[in-house]
mmCIF file of the C-alpha atoms, coordinates in Angstrom:
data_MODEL
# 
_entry.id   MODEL 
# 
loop_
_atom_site.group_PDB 
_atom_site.id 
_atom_site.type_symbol 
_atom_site.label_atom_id 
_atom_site.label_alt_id 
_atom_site.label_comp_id 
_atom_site.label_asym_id 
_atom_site.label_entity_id 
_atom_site.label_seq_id 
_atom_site.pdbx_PDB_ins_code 
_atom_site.Cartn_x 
_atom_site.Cartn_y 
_atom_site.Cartn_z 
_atom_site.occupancy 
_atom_site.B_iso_or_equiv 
_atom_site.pdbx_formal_charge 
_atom_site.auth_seq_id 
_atom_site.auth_comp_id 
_atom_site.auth_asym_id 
_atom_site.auth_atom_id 
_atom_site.pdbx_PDB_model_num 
ATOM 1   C CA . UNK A 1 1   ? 0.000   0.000   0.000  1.00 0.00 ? 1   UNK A CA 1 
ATOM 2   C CA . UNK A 1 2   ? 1.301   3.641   -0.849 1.00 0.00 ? 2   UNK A CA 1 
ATOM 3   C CA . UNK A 1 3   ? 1.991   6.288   1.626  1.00 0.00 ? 3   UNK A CA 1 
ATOM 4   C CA . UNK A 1 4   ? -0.741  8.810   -0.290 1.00 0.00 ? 4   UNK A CA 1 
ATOM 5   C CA . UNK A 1 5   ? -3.223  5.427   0.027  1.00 0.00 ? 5   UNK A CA 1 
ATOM 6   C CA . UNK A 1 6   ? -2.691  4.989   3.759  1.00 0.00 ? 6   UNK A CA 1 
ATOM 7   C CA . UNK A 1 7   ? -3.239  8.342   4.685  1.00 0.00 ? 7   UNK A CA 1 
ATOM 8   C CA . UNK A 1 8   ? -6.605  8.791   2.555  1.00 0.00 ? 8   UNK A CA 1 
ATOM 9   C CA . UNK A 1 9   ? -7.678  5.244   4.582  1.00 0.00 ? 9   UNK A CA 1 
ATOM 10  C CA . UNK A 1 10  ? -6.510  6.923   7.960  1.00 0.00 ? 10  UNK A CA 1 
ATOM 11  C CA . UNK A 1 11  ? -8.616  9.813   6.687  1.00 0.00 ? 11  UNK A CA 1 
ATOM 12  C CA . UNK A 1 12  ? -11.325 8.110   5.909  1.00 0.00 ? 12  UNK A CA 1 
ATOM 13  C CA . UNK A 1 13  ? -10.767 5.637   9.036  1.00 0.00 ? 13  UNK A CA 1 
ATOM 14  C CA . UNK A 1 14  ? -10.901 8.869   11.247 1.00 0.00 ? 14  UNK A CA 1 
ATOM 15  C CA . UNK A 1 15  ? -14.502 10.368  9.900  1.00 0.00 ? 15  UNK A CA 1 
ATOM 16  C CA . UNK A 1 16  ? -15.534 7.095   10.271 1.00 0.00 ? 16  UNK A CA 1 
ATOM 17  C CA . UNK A 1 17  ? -15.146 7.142   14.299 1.00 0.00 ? 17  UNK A CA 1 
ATOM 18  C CA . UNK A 1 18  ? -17.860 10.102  14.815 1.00 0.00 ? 18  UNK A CA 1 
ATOM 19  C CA . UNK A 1 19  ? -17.176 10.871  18.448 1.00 0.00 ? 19  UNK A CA 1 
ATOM 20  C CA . UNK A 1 20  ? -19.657 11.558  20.788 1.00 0.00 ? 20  UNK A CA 1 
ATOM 21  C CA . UNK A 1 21  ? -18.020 14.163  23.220 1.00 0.00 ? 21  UNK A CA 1 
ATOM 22  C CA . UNK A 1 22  ? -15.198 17.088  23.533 1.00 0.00 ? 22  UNK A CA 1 
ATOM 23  C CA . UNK A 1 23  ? -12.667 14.578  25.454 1.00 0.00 ? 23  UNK A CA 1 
ATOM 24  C CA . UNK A 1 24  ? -13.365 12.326  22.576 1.00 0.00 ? 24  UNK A CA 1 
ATOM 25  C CA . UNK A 1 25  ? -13.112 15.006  19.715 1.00 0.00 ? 25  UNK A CA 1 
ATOM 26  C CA . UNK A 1 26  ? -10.294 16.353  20.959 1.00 0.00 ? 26  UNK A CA 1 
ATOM 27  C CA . UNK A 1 27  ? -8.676  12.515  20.495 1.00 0.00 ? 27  UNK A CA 1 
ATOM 28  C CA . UNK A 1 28  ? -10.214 12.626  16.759 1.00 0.00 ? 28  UNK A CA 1 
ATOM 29  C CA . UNK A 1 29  ? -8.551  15.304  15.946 1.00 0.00 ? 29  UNK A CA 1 
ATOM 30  C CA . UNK A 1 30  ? -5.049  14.077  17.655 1.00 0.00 ? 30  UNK A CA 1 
ATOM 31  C CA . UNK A 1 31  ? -5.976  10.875  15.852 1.00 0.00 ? 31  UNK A CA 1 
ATOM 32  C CA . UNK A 1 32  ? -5.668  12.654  11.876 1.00 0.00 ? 32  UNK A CA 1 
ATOM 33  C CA . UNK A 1 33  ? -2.610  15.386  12.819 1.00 0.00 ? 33  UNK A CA 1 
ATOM 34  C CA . UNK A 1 34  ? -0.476  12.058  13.555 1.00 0.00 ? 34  UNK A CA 1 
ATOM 35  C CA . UNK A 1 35  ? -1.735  10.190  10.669 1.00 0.00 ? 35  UNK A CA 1 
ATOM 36  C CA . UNK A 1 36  ? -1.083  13.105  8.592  1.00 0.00 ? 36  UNK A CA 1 
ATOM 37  C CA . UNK A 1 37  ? 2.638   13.705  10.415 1.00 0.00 ? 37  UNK A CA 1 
ATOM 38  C CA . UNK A 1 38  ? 3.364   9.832   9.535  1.00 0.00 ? 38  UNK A CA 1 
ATOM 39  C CA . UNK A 1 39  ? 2.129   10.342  6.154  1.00 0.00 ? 39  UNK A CA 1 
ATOM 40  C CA . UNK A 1 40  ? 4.666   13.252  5.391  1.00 0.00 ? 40  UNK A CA 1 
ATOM 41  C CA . UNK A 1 41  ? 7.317   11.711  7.175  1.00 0.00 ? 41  UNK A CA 1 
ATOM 42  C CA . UNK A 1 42  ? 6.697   8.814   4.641  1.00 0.00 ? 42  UNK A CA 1 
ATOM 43  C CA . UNK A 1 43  ? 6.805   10.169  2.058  1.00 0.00 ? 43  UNK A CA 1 
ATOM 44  C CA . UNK A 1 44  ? 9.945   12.512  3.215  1.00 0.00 ? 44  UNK A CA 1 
ATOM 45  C CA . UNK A 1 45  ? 11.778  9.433   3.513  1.00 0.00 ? 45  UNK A CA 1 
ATOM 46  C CA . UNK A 1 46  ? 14.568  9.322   1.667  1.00 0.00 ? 46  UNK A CA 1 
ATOM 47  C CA . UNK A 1 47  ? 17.284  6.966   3.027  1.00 0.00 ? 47  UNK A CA 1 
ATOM 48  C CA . UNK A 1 48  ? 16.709  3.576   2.675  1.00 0.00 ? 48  UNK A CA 1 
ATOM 49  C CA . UNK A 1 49  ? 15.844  1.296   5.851  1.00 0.00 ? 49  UNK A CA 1 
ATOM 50  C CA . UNK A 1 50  ? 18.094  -1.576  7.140  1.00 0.00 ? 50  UNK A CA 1 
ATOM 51  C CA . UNK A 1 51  ? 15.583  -4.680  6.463  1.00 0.00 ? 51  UNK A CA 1 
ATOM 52  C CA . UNK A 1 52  ? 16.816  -6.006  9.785  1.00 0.00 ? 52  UNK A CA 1 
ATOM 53  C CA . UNK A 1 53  ? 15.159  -3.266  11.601 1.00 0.00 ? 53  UNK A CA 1 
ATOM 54  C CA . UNK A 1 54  ? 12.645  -2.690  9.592  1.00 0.00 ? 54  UNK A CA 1 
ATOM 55  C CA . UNK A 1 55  ? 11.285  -6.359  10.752 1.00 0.00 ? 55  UNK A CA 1 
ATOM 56  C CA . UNK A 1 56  ? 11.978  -5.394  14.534 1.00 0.00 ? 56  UNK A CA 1 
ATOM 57  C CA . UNK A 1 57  ? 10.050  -2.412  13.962 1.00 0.00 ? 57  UNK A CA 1 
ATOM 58  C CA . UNK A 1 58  ? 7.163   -4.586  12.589 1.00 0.00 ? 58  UNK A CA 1 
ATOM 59  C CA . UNK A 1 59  ? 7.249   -7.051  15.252 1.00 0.00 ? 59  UNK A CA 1 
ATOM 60  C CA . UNK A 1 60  ? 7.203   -4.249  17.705 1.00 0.00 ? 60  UNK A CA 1 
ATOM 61  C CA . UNK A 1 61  ? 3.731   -3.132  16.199 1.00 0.00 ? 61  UNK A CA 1 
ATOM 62  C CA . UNK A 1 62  ? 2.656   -5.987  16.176 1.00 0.00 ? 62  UNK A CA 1 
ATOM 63  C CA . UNK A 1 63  ? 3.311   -6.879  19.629 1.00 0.00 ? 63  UNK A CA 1 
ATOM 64  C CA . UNK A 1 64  ? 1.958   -3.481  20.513 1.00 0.00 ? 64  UNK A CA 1 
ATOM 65  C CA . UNK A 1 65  ? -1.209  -4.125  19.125 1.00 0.00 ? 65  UNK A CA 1 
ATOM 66  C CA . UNK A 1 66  ? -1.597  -7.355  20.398 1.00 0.00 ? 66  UNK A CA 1 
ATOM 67  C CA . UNK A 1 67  ? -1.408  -5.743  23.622 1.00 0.00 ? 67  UNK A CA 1 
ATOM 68  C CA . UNK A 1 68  ? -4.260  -3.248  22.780 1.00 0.00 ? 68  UNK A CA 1 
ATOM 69  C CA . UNK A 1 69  ? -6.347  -6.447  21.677 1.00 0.00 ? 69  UNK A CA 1 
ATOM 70  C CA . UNK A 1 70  ? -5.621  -8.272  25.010 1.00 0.00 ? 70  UNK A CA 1 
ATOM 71  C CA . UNK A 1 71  ? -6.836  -5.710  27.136 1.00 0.00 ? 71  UNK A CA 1 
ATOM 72  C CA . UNK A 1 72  ? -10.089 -5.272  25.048 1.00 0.00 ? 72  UNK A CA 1 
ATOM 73  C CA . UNK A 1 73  ? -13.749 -6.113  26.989 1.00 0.00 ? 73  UNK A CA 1 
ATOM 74  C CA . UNK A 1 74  ? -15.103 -8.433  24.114 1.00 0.00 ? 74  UNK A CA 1 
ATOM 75  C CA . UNK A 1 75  ? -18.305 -9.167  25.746 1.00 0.00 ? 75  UNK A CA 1 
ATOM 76  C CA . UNK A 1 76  ? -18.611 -5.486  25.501 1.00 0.00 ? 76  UNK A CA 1 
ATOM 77  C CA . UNK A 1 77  ? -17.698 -4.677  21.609 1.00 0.00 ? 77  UNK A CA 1 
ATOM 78  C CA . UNK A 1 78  ? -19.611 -8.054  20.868 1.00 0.00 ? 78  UNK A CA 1 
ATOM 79  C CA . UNK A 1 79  ? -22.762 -6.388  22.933 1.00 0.00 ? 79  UNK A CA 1 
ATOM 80  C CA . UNK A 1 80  ? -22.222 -2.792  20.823 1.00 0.00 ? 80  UNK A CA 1 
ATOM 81  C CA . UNK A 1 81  ? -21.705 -4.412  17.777 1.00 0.00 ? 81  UNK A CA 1 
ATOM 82  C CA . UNK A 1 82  ? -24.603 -7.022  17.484 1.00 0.00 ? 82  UNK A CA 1 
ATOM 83  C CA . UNK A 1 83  ? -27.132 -3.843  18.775 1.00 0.00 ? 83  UNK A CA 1 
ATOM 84  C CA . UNK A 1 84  ? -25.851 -2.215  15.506 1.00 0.00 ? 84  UNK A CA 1 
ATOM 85  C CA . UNK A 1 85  ? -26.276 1.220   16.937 1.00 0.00 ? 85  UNK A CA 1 
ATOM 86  C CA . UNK A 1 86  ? -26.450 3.876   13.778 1.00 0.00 ? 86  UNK A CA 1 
ATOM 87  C CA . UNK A 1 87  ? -23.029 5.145   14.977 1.00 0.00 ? 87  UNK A CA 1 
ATOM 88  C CA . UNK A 1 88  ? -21.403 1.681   15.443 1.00 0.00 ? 88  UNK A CA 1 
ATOM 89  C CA . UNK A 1 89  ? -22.825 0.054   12.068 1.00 0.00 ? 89  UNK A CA 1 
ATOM 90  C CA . UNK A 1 90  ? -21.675 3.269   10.163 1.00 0.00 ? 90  UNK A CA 1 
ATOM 91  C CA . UNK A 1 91  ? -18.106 3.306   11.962 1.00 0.00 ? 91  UNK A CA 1 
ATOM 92  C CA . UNK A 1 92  ? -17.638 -0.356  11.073 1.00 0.00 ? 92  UNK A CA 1 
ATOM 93  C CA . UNK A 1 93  ? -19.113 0.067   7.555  1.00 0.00 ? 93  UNK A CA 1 
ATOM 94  C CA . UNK A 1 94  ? -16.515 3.013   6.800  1.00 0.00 ? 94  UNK A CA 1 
ATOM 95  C CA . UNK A 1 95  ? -13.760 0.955   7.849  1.00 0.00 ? 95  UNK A CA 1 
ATOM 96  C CA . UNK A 1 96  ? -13.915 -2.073  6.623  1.00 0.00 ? 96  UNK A CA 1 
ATOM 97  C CA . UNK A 1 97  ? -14.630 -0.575  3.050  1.00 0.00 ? 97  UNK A CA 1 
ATOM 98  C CA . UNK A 1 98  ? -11.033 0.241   3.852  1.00 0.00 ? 98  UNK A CA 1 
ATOM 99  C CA . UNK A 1 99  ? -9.705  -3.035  3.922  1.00 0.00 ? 99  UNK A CA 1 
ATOM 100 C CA . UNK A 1 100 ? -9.585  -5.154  0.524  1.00 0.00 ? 100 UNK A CA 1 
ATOM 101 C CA . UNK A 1 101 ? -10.979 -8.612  2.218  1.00 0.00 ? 101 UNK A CA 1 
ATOM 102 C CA . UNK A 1 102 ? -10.041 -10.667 -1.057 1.00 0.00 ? 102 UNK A CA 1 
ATOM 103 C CA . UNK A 1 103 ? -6.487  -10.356 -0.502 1.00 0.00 ? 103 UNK A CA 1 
ATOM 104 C CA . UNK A 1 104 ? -6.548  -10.791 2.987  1.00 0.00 ? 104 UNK A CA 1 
ATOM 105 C CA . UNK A 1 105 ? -5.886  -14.429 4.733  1.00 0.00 ? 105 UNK A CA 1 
ATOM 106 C CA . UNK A 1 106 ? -8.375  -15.784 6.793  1.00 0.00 ? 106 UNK A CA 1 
ATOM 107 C CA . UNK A 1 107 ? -6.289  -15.106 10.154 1.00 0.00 ? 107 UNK A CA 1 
ATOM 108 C CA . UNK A 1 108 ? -5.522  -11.825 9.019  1.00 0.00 ? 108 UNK A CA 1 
ATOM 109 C CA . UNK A 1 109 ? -9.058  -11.108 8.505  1.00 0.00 ? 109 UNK A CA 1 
ATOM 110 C CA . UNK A 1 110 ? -10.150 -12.143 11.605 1.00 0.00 ? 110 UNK A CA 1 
ATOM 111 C CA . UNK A 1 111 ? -7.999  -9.508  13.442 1.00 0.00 ? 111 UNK A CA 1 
ATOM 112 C CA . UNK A 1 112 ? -8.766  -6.978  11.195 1.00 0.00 ? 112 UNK A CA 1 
ATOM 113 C CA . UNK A 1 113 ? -12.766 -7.464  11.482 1.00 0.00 ? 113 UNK A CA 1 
ATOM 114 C CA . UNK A 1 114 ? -11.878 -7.276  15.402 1.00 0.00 ? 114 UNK A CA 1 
ATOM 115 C CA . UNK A 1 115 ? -9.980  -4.478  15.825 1.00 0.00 ? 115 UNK A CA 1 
ATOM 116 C CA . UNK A 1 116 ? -12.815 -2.259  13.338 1.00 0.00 ? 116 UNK A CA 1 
ATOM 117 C CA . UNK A 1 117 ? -15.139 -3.686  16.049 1.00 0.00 ? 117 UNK A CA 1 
ATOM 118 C CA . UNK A 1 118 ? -12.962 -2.738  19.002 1.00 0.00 ? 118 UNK A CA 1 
ATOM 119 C CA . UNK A 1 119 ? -12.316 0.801   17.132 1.00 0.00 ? 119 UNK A CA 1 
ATOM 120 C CA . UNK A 1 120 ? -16.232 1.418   16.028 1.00 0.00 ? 120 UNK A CA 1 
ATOM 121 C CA . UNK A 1 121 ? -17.446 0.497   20.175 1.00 0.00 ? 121 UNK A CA 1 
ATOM 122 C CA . UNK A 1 122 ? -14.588 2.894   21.713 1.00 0.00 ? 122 UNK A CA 1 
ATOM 123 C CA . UNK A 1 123 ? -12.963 0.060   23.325 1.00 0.00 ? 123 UNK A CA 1 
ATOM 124 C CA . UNK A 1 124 ? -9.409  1.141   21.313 1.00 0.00 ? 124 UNK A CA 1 
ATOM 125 C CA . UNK A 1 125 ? -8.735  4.625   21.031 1.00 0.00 ? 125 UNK A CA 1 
ATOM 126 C CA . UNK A 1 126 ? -7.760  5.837   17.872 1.00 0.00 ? 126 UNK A CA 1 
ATOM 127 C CA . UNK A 1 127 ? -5.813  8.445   19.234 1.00 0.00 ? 127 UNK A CA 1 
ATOM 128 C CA . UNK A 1 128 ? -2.025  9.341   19.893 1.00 0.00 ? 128 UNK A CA 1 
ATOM 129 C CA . UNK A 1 129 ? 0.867   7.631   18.589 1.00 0.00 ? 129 UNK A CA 1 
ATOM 130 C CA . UNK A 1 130 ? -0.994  4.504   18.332 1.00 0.00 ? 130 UNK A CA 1 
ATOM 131 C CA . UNK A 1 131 ? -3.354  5.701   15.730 1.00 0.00 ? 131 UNK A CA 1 
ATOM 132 C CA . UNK A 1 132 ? -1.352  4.696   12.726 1.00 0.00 ? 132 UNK A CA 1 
ATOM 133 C CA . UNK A 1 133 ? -0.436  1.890   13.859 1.00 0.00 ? 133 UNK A CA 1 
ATOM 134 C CA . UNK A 1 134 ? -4.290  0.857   14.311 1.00 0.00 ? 134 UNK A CA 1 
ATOM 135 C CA . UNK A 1 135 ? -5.265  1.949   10.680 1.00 0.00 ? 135 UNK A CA 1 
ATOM 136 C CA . UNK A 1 136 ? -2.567  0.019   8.967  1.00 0.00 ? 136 UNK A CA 1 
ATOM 137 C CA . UNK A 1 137 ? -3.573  -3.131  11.423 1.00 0.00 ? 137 UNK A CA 1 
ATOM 138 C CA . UNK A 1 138 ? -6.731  -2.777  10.216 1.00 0.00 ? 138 UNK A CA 1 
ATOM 139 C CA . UNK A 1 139 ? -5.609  -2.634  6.318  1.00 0.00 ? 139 UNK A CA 1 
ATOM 140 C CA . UNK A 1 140 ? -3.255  -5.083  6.841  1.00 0.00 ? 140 UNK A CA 1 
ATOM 141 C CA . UNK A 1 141 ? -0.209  -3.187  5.481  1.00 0.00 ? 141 UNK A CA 1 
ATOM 142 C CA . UNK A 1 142 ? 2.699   -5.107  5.057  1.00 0.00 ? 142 UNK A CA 1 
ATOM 143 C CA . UNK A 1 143 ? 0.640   -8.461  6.950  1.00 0.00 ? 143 UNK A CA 1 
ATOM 144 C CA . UNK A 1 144 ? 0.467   -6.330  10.259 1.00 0.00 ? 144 UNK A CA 1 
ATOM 145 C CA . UNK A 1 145 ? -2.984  -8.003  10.764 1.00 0.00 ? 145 UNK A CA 1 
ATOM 146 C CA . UNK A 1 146 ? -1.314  -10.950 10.357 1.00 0.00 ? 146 UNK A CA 1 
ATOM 147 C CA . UNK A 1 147 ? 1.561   -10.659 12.680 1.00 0.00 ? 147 UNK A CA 1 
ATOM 148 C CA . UNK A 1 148 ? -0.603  -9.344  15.396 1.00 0.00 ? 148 UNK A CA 1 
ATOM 149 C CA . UNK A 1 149 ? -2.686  -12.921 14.749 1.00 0.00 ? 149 UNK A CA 1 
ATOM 150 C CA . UNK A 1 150 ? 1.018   -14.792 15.086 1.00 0.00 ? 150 UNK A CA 1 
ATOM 151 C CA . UNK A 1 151 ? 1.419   -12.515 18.342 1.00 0.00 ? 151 UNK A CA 1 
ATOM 152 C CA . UNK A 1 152 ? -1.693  -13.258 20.136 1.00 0.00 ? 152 UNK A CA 1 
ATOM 153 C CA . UNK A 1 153 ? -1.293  -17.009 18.994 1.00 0.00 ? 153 UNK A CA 1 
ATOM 154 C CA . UNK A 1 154 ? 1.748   -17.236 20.893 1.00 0.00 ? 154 UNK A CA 1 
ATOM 155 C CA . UNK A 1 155 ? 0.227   -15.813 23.801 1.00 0.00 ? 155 UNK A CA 1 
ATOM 156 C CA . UNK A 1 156 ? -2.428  -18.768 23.287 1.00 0.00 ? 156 UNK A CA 1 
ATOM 157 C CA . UNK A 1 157 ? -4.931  -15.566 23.044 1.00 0.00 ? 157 UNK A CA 1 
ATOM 158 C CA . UNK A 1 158 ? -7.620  -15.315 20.259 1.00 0.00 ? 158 UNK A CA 1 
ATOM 159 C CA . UNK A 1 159 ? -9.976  -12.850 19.139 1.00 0.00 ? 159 UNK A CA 1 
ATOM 160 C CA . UNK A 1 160 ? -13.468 -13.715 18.785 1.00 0.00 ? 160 UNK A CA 1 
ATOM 161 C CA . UNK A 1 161 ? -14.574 -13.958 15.193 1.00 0.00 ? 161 UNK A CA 1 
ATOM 162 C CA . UNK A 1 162 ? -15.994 -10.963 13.938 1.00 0.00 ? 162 UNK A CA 1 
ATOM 163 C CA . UNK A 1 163 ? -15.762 -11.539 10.195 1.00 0.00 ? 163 UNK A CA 1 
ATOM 164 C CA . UNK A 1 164 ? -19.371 -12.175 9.663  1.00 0.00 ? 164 UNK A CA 1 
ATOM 165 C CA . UNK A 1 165 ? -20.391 -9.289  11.089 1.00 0.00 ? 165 UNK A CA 1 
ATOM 166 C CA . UNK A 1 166 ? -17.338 -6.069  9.999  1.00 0.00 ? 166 UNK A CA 1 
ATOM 167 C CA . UNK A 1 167 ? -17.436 -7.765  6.225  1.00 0.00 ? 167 UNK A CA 1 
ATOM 168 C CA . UNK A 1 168 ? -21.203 -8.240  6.031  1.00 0.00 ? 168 UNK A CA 1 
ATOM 169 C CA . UNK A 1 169 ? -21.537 -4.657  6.718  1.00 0.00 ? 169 UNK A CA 1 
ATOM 170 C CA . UNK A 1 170 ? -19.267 -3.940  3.988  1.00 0.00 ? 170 UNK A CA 1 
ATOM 171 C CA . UNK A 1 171 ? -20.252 -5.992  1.507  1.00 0.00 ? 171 UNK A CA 1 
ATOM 172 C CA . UNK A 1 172 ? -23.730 -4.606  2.136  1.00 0.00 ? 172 UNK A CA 1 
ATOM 173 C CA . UNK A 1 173 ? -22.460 -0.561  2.416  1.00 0.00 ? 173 UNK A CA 1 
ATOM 174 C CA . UNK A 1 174 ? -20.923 -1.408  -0.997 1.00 0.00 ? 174 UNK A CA 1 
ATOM 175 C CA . UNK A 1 175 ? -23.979 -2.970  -2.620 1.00 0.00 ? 175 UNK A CA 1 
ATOM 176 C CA . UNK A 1 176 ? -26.211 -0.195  -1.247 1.00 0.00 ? 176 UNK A CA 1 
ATOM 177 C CA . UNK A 1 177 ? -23.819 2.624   -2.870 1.00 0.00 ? 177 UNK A CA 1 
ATOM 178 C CA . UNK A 1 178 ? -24.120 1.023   -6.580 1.00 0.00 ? 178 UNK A CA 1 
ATOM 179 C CA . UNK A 1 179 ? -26.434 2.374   -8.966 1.00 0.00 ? 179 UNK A CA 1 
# 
């Protein structure tokens, strides 16, 4: 995926998350200046990176948001999703148009369709330094979906299945939108 084609997802990915108060506005807004920072600095890039550290730096993410998903109250985003509040359905709709699910593997997928659903019920923040790393989880740039699913697996720590729900709602935003 391109630098210019992450940052219109994280765009997109941030309108998508309509938040409800100030305290969470304010984190919407922190949410796009980073994504917009990381976009630059992409594209400012010049030197080449040292592969070696390039895969640290991957498995770091990873690992990072593996942590995120760990800590997330399931029962809860399983509860906000299956009411399919306006807000929620919308959220989940926006950002999982973002994600090409063809090309995705299976396990990939899976973590992908949770984190939109942890993302759309506020149980992970989309703000801060984290942000970025969230949106390109959720894309599954350079299989970061899929090293957060070989992270959690180690932990012996699985998501619950969300697939049926995130990709029916895009599948169904996109059929609704055609002529």
């Amino acid at each position: 995926m391109t630098a210019h084609g992450l940052g219109r997802a994280a765009a997109r990915l941030t309108n998508a998350v309509k938040p409800a108060t100030s305290k969470v506005t304010t984190r919407a807004s922190e949410f796009a200046r980073n994504l917009r920072t990381e976009f630059e600095a992409g594209q400012a890039l010049a030197t080449p990176v040292d592969d070696a550290s390039s895969e640290a730096s991957e498995e770091a993410q990873a690992a990072e948001v593996a942590d995120a998903m760990k800590g997330v109250d399931w029962a809860k985003v399983r509860a906000s999703t299956s009411g399919r509040g306006a807000e929620v359905a919308q959220s989940m709709k926006t950002m999982a148009a973002e994600v090409d699910w063809d090309k995705v593997q299976p396990v990939a997928a899976k973590v992908s369709s949770a984190l939109i659903a942890a993302v759309a019920s506020g149980q992970i923040g989309v703000g801060g330094r984290f942000a970025p790393t969230v949106a390109r989880a959720i894309m599954n740039d350079r299989n970061l979906a899929g090293r957060v699913s070989r992270s959690l697996a180690a932990d012996d720590v699985a998501p619950p299945d969300l697939r049926h729900i995130v990709i029916a709602g895009a599948i169904e935003a996109t059929s609704t939108e055609l002529p």
